[in-house]
N, C-alpha and C positions, 0 to 999 in steps of 0.2 A: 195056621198063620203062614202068610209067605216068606220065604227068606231073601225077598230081593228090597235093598234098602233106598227107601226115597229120594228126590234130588235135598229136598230142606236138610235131611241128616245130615246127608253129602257136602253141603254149602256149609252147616255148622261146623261140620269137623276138619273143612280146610282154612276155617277163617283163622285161628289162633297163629298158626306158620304165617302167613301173610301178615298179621297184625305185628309180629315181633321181628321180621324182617324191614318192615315198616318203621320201626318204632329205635330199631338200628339204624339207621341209613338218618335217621334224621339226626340222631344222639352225633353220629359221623360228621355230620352236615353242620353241629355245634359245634362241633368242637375244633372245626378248620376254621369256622366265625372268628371262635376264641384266640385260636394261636393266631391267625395273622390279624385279627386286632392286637394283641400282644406284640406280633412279630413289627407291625405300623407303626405303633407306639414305641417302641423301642427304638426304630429308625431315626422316629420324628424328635425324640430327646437327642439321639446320638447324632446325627447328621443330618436329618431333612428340617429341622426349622433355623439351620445354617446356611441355609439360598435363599434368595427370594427371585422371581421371574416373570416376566410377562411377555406378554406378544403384543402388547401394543408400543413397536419398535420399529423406526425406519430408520433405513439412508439418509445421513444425512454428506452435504461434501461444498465447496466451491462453485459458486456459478459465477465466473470472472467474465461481466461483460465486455463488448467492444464497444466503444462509441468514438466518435471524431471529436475531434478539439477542433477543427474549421468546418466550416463549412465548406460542399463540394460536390460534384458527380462521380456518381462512382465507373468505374471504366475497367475495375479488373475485379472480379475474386480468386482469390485463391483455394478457397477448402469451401468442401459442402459436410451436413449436417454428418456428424461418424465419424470422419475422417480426423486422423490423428496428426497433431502437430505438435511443435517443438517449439519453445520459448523463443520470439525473435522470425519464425517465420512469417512472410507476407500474407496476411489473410484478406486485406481490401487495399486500394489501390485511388486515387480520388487525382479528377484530372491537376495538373500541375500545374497549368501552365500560367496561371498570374501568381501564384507561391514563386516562380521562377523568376518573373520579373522583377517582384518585391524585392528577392533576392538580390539582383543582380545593381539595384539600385541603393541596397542599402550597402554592398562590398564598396561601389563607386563613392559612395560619401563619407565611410568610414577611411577611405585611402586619401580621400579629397582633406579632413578633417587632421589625419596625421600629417599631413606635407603643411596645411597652415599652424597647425602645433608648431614645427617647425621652425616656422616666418617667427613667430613669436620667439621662441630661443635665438634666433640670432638675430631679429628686435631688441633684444636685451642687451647683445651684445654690442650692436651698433648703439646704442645709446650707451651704453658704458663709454664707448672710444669719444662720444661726440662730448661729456663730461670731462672727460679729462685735457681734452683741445682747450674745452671753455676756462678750466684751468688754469691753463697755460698761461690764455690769452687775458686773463683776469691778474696772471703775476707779474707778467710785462706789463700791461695797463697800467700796475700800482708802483712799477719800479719804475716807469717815465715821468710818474706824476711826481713821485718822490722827488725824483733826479730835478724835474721841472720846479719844483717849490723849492729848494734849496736857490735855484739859478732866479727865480724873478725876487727872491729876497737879496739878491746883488744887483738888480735891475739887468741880467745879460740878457732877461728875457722879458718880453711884455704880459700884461694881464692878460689880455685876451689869447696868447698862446697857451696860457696855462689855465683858461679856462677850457681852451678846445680837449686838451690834457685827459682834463677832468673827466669830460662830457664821456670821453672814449672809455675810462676807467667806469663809470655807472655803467655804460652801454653792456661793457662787457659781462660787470657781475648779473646785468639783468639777463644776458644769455645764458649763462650759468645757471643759476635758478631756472629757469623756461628748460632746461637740459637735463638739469640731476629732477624736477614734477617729471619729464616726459621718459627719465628711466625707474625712475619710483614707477610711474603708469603702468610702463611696461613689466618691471619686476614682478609687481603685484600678479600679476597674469599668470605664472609658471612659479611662483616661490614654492618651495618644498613637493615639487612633481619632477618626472620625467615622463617623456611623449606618453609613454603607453597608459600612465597613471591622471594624465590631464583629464577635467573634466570635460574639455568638449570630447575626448579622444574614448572619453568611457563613457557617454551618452549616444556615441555613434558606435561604438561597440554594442550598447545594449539593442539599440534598431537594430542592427544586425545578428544579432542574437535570436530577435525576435521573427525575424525575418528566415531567420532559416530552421529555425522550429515550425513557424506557421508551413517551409518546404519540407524539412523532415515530416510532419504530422499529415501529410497529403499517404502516406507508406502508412499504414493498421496494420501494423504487429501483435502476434500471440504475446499475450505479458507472460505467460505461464504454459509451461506441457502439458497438455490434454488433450481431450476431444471435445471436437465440436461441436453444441448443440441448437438450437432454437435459430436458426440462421434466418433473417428474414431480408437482408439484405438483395437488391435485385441491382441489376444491370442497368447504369444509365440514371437508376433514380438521383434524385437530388438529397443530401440529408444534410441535418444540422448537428451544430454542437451538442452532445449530448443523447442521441435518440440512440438506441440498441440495437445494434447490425446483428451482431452473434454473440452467442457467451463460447466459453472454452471452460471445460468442469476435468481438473485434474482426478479422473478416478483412482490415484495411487496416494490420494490424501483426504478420503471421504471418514467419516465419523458414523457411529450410533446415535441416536437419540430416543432412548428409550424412557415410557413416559410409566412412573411406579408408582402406585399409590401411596399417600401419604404415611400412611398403616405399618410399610414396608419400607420403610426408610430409619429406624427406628436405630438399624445397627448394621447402616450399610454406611460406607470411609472410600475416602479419596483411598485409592491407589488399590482395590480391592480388584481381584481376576473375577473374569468373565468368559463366558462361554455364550458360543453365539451359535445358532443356528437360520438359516435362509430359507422360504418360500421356493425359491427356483433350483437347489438342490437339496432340500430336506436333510434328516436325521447323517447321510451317507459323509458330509463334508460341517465338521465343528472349529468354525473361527475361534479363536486366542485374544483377549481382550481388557483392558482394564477401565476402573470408572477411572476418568480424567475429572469430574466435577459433579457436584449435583445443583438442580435448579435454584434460583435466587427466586422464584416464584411461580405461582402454578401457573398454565395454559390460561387460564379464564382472566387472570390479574392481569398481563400484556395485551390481551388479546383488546379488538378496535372497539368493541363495545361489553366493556365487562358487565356482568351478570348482576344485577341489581338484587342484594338477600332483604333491603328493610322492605318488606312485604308480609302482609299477613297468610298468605300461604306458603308460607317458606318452609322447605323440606331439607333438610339436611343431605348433603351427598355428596361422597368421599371424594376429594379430588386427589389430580394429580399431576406429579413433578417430572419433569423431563433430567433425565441424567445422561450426561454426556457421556460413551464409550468410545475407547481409541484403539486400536488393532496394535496388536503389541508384534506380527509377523508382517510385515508389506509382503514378504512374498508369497501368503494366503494370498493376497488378493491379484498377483502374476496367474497363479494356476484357476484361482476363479474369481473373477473380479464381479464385484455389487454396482448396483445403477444407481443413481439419485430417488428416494423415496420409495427403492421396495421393502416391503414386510420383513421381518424380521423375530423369531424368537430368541430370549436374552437371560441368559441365571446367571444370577450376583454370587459368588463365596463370599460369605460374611464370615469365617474365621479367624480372618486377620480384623481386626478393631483397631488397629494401632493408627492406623491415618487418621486424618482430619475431615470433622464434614465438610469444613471451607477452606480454602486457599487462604498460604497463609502468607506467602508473599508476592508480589509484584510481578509482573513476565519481566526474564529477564532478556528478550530478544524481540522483536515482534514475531507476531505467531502467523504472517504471512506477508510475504516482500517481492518484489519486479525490480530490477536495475535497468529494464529497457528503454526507461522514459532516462536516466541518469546516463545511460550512453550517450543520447543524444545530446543533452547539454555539454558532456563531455569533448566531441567531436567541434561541436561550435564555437568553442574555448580555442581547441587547439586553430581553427581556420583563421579567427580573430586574429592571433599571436601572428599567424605566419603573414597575412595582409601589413600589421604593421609594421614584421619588418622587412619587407619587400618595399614599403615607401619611406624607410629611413635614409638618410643620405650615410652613402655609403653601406647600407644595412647596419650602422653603427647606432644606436640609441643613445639619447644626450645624457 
């Protein structure tokens, strides 16, 4: 017999080590299955089915248009597309020069308007004094006629003189009457006004008023601090009332809109924190955030042509609600600021439930406001006042 052993022995006697080495590694391989299924489930009771999150999340923010209220040519810009402005700077500029003149004729009629106001006030006056003349001359009339009828009842005087008497006594009440209509006339005109309050004097006020809005609104001011965007405005062109020069998007008051399925809405509340993260700085930088609202309806319900379900192929499929998020730090967004409609990843803490899914009262301020147009009318106000009293007499109002 030989004593050198075959490879098949060979092969038989190393398989069992191998098979139980085998046979470990996979029992190993179970049982880290098991615990972090255990360890998942444990989480998912304890803390992870307390979030809900999605990435179907953008920017959202203001796009505060420019447009004219006249028509005009434009002759200046001031800011191009990026460039930051400030509430109240010049952004378009529109030629002036018949806003100027409008102007210049409505100051002229409004002055013209208070100097006949005026007339009228001491029309009134002058017929008050001419009233009591007629008085006068209506009480001597009646004391001659008196005087005279006593005298032709003695005969010292003839009929015919005391008919002339007479004649003078009617003459006069008839001017009196023709005196106290032409001061009633004139009363009528001013009763319960002074200059500034007449209505010719607040109908030339208001052309003028108008007249110099239509020259302030020649100036496009920023309503709001931002930056500029979508500038289409050129040099020279002509526009009208209404058409869209440039917008201005305050990036330091942009919003989330993040859109959840309806699934996940379940035990999400007004006022519940948020955690944001961004596309353009990923995981390294976590926005602070809270829900301000959830949707009054899904995407597809406002949307311009909603989606028709009575159909015989109709498939069910989860939609979804847009929930508003507000930045609870502005000055995240100083050290990195978000654009209008970038991407966006967004997790809800749901362990607060105590809020409300709707709002439960009223705004109590508006939730976006410009005093730049309220300037102006304010300005126009003050020009008014000072024209009328520059044409009062004596700068004294009656």
């Amino acid at each position: 017999m030989s004593s050198q052993t075959s490879p098949a022995a060979a092969n038989t006697a190393a398989q069992p080590p191998q098979n139980k080495r085998r046979g470990f590694l996979l029992r190993m391989l179970l049982a880290v299955i098991v615990i972090a299924g255990i360890a998942w489930t444990l989480w998912y009771f304890l803390d992870g089915r307390w979030y809900e999150s999605t990435d179907d999340a953008y920017v959202g923010g203001n796009v505060v248009q420019l447009t004219p209220q006249i028509p005009g040519t434009v002759v200046t810009i001031g800011a191009d597309d990026g460039d930051l402005v400030k509430q109240g700077d010049v952004l378009v500029k529109l030629d002036r020069s018949n806003a100027d003149v409008a102007l210049a004729e409505a100051k002229a009629n409004l002055a013209n308007t208070v100097r006949k106001v005026r007339g009228l006030y001491s029309s009134v006056n002058g017929q008050q004094a001419i009233v009591a003349a007629r008085e006068t001359a209506v009480a001597k009339a009646k004391a001659d006629y008196d005087r005279r009828t006593g005298l032709a009842r003695s005969g010292a005087i003839s009929a015919e003189e005391l008919s002339h008497v007479r004649d003078e006594l009617t003459a006069a009440q008839s001017a009196l009457v023709t005196a106290q209509q032409q001061y009633q006339t004139s009363k009528v005109l001013v009763d319960d006004t002074v200059v500034a309050s007449h209505p010719d004097v607040q109908a030339a006020a208001a052309q003028f008023r108008a007249a110099y809005l239509d020259d302030e609104r020649t100036t496009l001011v920023a309503p709001v601090t931002g930056y500029v965007a979508m500038r289409s405005v050129q040099l020279g062109q002509r526009v009208a009332p209404g058409a869209p020069l440039m917008a201005v998007v305050p990036l330091h008051e942009v919003w989330i809109d993040a859109n959840f399925k309806e699934t996940q809405l379940t035990h999400m509340r007004i006022g519940q924190p948020v955690t944001v993260e961004s596309d353009v700085y990923g995981s390294a930088v976590k926005y602070q955030g809270k829900v301000q609202s959830l949707g009054i309806g899904t995407g597809s319900a406002f949307s311009l042509l909603p989606a028709q379900n009575a159909t015989g192929n109709w498939i069910k499929i989860v939609q979804r609600i847009p929930v508003r998020v507000v930045f609870t730090d502005p000055k995240q967004l100083d050290a990195h600021p978000l654009r209008i409609g970038m991407s966006l990843d967004v997790e809800v803490s749901l362990h607060d439930q105590n809020g409300p899914m709707l709002a439960q009262q009223p705004p109590a301020q508006p939730a976006f406001s410009t005093d730049v147009y309220e300037q102006q009318a304010a300005k126009a106000d003050a020009l008014i006042a000072q024209i009328i009293h520059a044409n009062m007499a004596g700068n004294q109002a009656h």
